[in-house]
C-alpha positions as CSV (number, residue, x, y, z in Angstrom):
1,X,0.0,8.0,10.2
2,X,-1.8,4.8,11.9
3,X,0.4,1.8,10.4
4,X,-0.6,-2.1,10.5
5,X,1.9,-4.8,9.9
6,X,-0.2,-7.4,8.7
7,X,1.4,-11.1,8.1
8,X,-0.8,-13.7,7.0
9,X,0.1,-17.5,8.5
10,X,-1.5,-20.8,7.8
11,X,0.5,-23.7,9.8
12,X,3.6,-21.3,9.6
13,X,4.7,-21.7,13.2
14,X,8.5,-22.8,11.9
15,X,8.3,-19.1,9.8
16,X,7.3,-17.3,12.7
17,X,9.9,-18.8,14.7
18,X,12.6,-17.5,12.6
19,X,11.2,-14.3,11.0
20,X,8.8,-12.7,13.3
21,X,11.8,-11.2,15.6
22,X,13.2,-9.1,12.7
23,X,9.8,-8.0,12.4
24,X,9.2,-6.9,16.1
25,X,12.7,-5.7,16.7
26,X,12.3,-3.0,13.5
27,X,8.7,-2.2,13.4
28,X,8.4,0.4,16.6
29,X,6.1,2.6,14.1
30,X,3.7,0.4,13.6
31,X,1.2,-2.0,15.1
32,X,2.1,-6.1,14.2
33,X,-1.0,-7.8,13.3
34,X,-0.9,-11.5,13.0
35,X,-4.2,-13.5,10.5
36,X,-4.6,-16.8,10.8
37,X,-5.8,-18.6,8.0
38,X,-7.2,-21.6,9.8
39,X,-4.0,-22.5,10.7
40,X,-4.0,-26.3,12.2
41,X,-0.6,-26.4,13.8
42,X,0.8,-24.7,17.1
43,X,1.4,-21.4,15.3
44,X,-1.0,-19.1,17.2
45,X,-0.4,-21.0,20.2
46,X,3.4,-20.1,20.0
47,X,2.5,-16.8,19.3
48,X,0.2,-16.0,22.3
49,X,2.9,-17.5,24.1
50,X,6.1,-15.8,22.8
51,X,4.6,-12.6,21.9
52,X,1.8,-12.0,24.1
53,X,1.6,-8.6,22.6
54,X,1.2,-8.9,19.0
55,X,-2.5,-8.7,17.9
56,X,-4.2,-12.1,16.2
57,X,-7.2,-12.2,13.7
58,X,-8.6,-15.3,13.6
59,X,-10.0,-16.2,10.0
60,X,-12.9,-18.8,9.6
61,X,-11.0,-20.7,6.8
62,X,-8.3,-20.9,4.5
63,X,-9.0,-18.7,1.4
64,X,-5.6,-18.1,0.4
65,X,-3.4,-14.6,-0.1
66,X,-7.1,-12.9,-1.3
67,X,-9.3,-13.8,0.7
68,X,-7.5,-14.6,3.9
69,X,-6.4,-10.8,3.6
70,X,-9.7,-9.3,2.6
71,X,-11.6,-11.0,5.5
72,X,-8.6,-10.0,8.0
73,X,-8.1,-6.6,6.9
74,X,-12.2,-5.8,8.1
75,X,-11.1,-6.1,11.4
76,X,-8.2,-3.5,11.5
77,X,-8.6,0.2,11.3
78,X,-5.3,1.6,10.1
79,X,-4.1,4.5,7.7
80,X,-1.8,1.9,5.7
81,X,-1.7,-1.8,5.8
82,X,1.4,-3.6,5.0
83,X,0.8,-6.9,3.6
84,X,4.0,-8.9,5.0
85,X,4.8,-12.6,4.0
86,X,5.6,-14.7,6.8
87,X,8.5,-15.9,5.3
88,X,10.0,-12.0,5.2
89,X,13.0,-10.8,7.2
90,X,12.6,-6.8,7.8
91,X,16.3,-4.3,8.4
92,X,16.5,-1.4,10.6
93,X,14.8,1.4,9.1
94,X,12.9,-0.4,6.6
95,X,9.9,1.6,7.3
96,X,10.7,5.6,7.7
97,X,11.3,6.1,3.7
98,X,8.2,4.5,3.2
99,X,6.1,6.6,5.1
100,X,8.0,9.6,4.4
101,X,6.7,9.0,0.8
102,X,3.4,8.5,1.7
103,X,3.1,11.3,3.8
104,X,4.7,13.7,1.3
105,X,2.8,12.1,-1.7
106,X,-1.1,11.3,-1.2
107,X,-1.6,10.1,-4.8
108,X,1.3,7.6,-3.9
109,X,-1.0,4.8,-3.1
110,X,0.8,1.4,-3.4
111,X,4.6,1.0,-2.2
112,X,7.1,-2.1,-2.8
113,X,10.5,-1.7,-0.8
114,X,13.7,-3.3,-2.3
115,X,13.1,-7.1,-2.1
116,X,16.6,-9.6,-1.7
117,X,17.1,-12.9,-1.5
118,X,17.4,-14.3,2.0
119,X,19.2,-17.0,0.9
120,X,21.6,-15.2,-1.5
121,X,21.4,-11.6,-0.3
122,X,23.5,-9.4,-2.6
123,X,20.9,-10.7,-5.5
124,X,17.5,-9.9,-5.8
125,X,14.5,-12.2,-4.8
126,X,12.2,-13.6,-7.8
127,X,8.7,-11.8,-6.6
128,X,9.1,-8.6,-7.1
129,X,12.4,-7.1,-7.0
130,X,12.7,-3.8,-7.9
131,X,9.4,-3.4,-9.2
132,X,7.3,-4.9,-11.3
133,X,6.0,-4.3,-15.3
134,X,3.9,-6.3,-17.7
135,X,4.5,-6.4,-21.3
136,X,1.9,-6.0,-24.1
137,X,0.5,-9.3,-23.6
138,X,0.6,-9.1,-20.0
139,X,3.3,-11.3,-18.5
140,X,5.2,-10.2,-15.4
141,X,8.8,-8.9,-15.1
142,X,10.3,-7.0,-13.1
143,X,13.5,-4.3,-12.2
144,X,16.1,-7.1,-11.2
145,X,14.4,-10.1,-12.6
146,X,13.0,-10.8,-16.1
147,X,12.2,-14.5,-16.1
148,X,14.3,-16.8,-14.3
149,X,16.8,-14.7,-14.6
150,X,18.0,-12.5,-10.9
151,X,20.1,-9.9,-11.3
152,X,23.4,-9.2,-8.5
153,X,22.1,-5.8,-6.6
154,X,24.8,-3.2,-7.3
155,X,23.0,-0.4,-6.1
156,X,21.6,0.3,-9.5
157,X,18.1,0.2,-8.0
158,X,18.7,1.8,-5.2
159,X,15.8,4.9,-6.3
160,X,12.6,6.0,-5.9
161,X,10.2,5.3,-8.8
162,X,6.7,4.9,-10.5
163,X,6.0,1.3,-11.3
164,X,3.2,-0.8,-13.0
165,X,2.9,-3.4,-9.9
166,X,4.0,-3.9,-6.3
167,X,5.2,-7.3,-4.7
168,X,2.3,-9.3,-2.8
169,X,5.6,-10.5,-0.6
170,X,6.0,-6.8,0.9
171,X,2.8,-4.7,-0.2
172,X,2.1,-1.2,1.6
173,X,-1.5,-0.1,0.7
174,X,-3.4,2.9,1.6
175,X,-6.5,1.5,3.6
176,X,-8.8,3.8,1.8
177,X,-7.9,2.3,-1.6
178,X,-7.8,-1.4,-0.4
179,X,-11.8,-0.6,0.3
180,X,-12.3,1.8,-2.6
181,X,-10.6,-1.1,-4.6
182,X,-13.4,-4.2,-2.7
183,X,-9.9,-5.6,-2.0
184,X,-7.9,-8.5,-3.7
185,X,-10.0,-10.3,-6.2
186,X,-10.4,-13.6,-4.2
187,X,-11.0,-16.1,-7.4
188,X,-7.7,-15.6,-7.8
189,X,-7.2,-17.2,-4.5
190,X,-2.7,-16.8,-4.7
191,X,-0.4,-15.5,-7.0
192,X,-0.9,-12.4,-9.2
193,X,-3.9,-11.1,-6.9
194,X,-2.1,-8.2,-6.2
195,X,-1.1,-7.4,-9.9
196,X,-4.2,-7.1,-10.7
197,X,-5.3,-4.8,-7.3
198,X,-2.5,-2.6,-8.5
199,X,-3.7,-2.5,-12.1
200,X,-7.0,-1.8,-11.1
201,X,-5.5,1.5,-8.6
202,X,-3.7,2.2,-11.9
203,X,-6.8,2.7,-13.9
204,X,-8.1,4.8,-11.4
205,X,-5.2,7.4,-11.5
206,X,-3.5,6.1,-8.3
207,X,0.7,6.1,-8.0
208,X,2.6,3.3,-7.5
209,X,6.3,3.8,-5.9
210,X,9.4,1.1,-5.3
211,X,11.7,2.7,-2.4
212,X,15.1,1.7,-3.2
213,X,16.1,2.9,0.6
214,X,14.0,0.1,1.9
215,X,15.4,-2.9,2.1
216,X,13.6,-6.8,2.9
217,X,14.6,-10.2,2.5
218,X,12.4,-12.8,1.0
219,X,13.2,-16.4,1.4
220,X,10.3,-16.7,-1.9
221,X,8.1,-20.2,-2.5
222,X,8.2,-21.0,1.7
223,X,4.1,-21.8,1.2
224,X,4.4,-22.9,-2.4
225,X,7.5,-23.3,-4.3
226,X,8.9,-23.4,-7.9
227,X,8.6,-26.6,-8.7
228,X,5.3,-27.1,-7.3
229,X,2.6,-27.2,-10.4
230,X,-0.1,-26.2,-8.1
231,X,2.0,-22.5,-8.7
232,X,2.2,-22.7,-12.3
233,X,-1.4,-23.5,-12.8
234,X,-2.6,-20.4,-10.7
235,X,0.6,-17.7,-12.1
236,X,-1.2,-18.8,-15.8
237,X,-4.4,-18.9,-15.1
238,X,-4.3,-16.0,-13.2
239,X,-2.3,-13.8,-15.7
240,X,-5.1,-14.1,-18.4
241,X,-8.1,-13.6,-15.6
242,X,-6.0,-10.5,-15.4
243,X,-5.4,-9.6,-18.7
244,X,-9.2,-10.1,-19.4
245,X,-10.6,-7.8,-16.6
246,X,-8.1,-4.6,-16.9
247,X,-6.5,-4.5,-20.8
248,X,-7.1,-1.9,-22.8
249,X,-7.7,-2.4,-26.7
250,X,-8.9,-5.3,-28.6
251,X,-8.9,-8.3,-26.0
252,X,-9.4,-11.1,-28.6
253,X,-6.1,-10.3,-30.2
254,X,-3.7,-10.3,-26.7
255,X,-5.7,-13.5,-25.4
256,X,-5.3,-15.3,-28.7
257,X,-1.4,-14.2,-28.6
258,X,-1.3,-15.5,-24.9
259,X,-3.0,-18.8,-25.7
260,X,0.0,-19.3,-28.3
261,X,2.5,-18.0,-26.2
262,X,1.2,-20.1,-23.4
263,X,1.1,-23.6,-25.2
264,X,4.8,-23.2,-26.5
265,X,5.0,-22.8,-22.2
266,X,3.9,-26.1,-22.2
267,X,5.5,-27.8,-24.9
268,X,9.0,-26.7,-22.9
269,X,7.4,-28.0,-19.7
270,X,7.3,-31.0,-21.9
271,X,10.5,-31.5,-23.7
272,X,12.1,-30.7,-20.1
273,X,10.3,-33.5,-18.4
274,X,8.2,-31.6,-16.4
275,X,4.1,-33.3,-17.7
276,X,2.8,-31.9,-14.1
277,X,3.9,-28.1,-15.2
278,X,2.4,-28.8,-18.8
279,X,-1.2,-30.3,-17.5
280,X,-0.9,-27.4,-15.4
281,X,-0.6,-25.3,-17.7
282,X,-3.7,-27.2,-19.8
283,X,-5.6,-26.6,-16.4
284,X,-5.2,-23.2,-16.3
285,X,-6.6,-22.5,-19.5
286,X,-9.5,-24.9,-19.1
287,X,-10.1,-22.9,-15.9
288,X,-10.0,-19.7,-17.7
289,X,-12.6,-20.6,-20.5
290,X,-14.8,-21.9,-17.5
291,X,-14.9,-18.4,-15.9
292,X,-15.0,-16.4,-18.9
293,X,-18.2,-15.0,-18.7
294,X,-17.9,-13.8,-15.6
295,X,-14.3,-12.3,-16.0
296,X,-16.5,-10.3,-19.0
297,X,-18.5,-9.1,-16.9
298,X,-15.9,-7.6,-15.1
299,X,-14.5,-5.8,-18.1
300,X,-17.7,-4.4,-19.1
301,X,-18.5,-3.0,-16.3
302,X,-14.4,-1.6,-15.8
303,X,-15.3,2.0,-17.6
304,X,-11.8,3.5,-16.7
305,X,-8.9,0.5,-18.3
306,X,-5.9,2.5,-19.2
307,X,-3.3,1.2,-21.7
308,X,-0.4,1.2,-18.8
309,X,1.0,-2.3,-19.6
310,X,4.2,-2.0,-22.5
311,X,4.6,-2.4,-25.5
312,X,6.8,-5.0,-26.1
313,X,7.1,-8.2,-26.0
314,X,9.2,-9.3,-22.9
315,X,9.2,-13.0,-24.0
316,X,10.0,-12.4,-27.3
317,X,12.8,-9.9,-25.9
318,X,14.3,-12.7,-23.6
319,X,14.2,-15.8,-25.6
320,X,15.1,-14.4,-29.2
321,X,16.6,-11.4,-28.8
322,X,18.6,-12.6,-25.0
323,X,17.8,-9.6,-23.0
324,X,18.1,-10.9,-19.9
325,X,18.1,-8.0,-17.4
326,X,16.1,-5.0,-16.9
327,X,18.1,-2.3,-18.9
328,X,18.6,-4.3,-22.4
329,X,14.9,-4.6,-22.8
């Protein structure tokens, strides 16, 4: 099996510096692929220099997670493309179980390895975790991490199962399916692009596996962080353009649920001092109406949505009934 590291960079020369050696040092089974989104610092330079080896795609501009991955991955014929965040350190072994399981399995189509903080790394890292879910009205959690909340890792992830999404932080991805699937939706531009990618494999029948026996470490927010409401406005948005192109049953009913849900968001963002979060959150919705039409489109012409998604409601679960880890919801 032909393997492609692939790690996206734009003006991440200090991230290369300190996370590309892991990279190189435990990747012998594949071939390390470095795609420059338009990068205007010395990043590719120091690359070329340092590690005259390593391969370089050279993107035209910076379209973000989507696109700058969609126009790189063209250029590079592999089996399995592994969608790496510069901001990742790899272990020893990280890769084996993962392509044990997809040579054993071929429906296995998607793969997310066990993803730890680098900066506490006995606890699990925000974006992915062990796995990720969404609940009936589509919001995010995940094995490890429901909300804010990060659970200590004991081991009691340390399996091999189906899930409903895969991290974009560490995302393995059958090359066939990336094309079959026209690739990561790029008005999504970042955040949630690949939830939607793996909902999309999901309506078509396609497994999705977490590997326990593979381990990462994800510093998280390196590009764009927490507090930053350029994030919240694209998580929210993106979460209902989502919702709207993949759910099963009677749309009006979730998104009218989620536009409630998602203005008590704002009022917190509010009462906590945080106006930036809450226009953000204002912003994202305005955005959403704006591309409505077109994310109906989408639906319509979606023939095979499945009803994958649970069916409870995780924010109901975590703020009334404080369930705050994986296993009490």
């Amino acid at each position: 099996m032909k393997l492609a590291v692939v790690i996206l960079n734009w003006n991440g020369k200090q991230l290369l510096e300190q996370f590309l050696p892991s990279v190189i040092t435990h990747s012998k089974e594949a071939t390390i692929y470095i795609a420059d989104n338009a990068s205007t610092d010395d990043s590719i330079a120091f690359v070329k220099a340092t590690y005259p080896s390593i391969q370089i795609i050279k993107n035209k501009e910076n379209g973000g997670y989507a696109k700058g991955y969609n126009d790189a991955l063209k250029q590079i014929e592999a089996d399995v493309f592994c969608l790496l965040n510069s901001d990742v350190e790899v272990t020893k072994n990280w890769l084996p179980p993962i392509i044990n399981v997809f040579n054993k399995d071929l429906n296995t189509t998607i793969i997310q390895p066990k993803l730890l903080d680098f900066k506490k790394k006995d606890y699990f890292e925000y974006a992915g975790a062990a796995g990720g879910f969404l609940d009936k009205y589509g919001y995010p959690y995940c094995r490890g991490r429901v909300f804010n909340t990060i659970e200590k890792d004991t081991g009691q992830y340390n399996d091999t199962t189906e899930i409903f999404w895969a991290s974009g932080a560490c995302f393995f991805i059958r090359s066939t399916v990336f094309k079959q699937l026209n690739g990561f939706d790029e008005y999504f531009f970042a955040h949630m692009e690949e939830i939607d990618l793996c909902w999309r494999a999901k309506n078509l029948g396609y497994s999705i596996k977490y590997i326990g026996d593979s381990e990462v470490y994800h510093v998280g927010g390196a590009t764009l962080n927490a507090i930053n409401p350029r994030k919240t406005y694209l998580n929210f948005r993106n979460s209902l353009f989502s919702l709207t192109k993949n759910a099963k049953g009677l749309l009006f009913r979730i998104i009218l649920t989620r536009l409630i849900l998602d203005g008590i968001a704002g009022i917190k963002f509010l009462i906590e001092f945080k106006p930036k979060h809450m226009l953000a959150v204002l912003k994202a919705h305005f955005s959403f109406y704006y591309h409505l039409k077109r994310l109906l489109n989408q639906r319509k012409s979606n023939t095979n949505k499945k009803k994958y998604y649970g069916t409870t409601s995780v924010v109901f679960d975590y703020f009334v009934n404080k369930k705050n880890d994986y296993k009490s919801l």
